[in-house]
N, C-alpha and C positions, 0 to 999 in steps of 0.2 A: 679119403681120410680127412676129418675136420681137423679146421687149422684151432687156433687158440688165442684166449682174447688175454691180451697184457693188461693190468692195471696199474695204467705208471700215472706217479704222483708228480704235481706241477707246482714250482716254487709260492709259498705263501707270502712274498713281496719281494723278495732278494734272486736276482736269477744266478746268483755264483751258488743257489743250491741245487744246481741241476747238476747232477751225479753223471758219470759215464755210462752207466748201465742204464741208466733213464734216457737219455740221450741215444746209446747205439739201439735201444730197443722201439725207441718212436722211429730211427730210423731204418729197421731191417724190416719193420709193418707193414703190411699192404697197405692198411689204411688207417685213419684213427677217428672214433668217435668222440667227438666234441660237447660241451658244454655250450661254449658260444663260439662258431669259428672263429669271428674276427679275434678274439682271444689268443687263440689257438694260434691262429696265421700268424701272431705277431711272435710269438714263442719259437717258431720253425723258423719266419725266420731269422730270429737271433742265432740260431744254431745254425742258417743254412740250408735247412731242412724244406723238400717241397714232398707234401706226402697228398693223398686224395682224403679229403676232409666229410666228413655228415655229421649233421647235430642229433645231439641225443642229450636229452633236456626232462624236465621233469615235466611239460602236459605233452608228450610226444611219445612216453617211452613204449607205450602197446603197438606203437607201429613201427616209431624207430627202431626197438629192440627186435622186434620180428624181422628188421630189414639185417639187423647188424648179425642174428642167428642163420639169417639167409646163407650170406655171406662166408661166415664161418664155418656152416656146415657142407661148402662147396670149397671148403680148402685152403681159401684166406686166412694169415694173421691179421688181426685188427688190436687197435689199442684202444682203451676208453682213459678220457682223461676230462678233468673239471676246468673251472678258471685258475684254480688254486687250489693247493691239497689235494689229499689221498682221495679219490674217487671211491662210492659205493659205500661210506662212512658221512654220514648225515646227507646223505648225496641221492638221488635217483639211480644210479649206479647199483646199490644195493637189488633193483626188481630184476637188471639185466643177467648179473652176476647169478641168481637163481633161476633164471631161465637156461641158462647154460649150464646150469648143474643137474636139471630138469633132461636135459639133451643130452649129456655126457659128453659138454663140449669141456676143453681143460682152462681152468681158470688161471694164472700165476700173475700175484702180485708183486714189484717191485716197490721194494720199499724206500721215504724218502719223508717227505715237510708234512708236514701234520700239526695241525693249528693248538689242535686241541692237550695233545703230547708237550709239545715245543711250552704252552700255557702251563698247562702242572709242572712241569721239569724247572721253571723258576718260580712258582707260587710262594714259595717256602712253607706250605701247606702240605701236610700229609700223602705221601702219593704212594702207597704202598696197597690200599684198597681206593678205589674210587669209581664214581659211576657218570656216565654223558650222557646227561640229558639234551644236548641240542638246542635246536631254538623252542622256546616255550611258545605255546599259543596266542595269536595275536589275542584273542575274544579276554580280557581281561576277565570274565567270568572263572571263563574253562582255565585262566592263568591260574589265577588262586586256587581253584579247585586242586590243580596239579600239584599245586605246594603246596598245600593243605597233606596233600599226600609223602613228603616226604620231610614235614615236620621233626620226622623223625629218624632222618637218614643217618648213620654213623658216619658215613664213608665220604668224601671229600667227593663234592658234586661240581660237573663242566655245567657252563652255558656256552651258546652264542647269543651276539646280540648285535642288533644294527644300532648305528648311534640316534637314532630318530626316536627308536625305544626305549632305550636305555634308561629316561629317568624312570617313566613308567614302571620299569621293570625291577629295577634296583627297590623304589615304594613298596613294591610287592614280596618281593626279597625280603626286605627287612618286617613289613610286618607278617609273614609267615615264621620265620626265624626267631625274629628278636634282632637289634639293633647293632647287640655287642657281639653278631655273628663276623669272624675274620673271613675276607674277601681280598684276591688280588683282581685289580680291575687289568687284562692284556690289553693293550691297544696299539694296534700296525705293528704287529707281530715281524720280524726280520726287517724290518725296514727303515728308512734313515729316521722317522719320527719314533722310533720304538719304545716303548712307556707301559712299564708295569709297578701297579701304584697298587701298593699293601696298606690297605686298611681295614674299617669296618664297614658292616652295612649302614651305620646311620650316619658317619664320616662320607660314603661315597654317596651317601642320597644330599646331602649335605653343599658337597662339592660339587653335583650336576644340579642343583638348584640353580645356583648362580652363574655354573660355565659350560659352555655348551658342548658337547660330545663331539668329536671328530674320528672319521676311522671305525674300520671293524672293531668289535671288540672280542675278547673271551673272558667269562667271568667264573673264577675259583674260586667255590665256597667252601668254608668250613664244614665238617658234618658236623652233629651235635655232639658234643663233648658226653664221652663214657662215663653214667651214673650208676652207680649200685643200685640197682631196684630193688634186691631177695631181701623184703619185711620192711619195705621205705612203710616211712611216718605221716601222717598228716603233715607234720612241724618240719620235714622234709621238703612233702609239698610246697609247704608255704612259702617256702625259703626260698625255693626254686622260681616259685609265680611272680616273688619278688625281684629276682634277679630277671628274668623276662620279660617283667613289667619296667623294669628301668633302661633295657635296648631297647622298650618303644612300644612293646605288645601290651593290646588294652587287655585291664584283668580279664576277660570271658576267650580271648586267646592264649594267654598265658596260662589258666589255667587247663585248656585245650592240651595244650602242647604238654605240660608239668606230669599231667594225669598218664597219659602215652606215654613220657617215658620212664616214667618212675609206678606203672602201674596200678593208679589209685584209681579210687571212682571218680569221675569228673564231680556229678552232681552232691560228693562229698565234700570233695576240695575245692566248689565254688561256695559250697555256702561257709564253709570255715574262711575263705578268704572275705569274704560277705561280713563275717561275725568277728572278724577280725579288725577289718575297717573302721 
């Protein structure tokens, strides 16, 4: 009979968030797949814990995962766990957990720190619909492009982001959006420097100008505020391209953005912005 692979979640900076069932479950395992052992080892032993370790990483997972399905399908419990947070959630973790549903091996996740949760749950931002996008594309091309794509998102959108990127990325933020878009910047999440700073996008492009980013981050954006489109006006438009144009968006984006959400023809409501001018 195959054994079953736990997916237990590892504190995101605080270790008093290690739960008892996260804890007796890394400990009744055969084994646990890791992210980085030394990691890991240092976690076991806080707890005590000496278990048989293997890495399972994101350029490994075709073989590690085949090792870890080996494994399980001769009878072993294994655990898969990250550095931090919920494994298989922005994680490599995700290709194993389908391989094992592939095999009818039994998956159960134990719940627990969750970077991205723990971030909405104070944003003061809407969190009743919302969507994770993860970390954006290094290639600042393919970045914008990506936000170009969700110009138009209602629903209150995650990031991750390393602090090396950050300002890059915040720039790109704002001009996809618009300036006056509400953002909570998370940064060291559970931990003794923990800092969540509610502003805007051109506030926080603003304030990493000049100071330099420390720490993970997680960024919660605003979605776009709900407009009435059914029979919008030109004079609507315009009003709109104008508000856009003043968080920061050059006219030929704002009225980008305007026309999508309020339905108009672009090539209308650039040249009435045009005639306007």
């Amino acid at each position: 009979m195959a054994g079953t692979l736990y997916l237990v979640p590892t504190p995101i900076g605080n270790l008093g968030d290690i739960s008892r069932r996260m804890a007796e479950t890394l400990g009744e395992v055969d084994f646990i797949a890791a992210e980085d052992t030394r990691v890991t080892l240092r976690l076991l032993n806080h707890m005590g814990l000496k278990k048989s370790l293997m890495s399972y990483y994101r350029h490994n997972t075709a073989e590690a995962g085949r090792q870890v399905l080996d494994r399980l399908l001769a009878g072993e419990n294994g655990a898969l766990v990250t550095d931090a947070g919920t494994p298989a959630v922005s994680d490599p973790g995700e290709d194993l957990v389908a391989l094992c549903a592939e095999n009818g091996v039994e998956v159960v996740a134990v719940p627990g720190p969750c970077a991205l949760i723990t971030a909405l749950a104070v944003s003061g931002l809407p969190t009743a619909r919302f969507t994770f996008e993860g970390f954006l594309p290094m290639n600042r091309k393919k970045r914008r492009a990506l936000l170009d794509t969700l110009a138009a998102e209602e629903r209150t959108m995650i990031f991750y982001e390393a602090p090396h990127k950050l300002s890059a990325t915040l720039e790109d933020l704002a001009a996809a959006f618009g300036g006056d878009r509400r953002v909570s910047l998370c940064r060291e999440l559970t931990k003794l420097h923990e800092e969540v700073d509610r502003t805007t996008l051109a506030g926080a492009v603003e304030r990493y100008r000049t100071q330099a980013p420390r720490g993970e981050f997680v960024l919660v954006v605003e979605g776009v505020r709900h407009i009435e489109t059914e029979g919008a006006t030109i004079g609507q438009g315009l009003e709109r391209v104008g508000d856009l144009q003043s968080g920061g968006l050059s006219r030929k984006d704002a009225v980008k953005q305007a026309a999508k959400e309020l339905g108009l023809t672009r090539n209308e409501l650039y040249a009435a912005a045009i005639k306007e001018r």
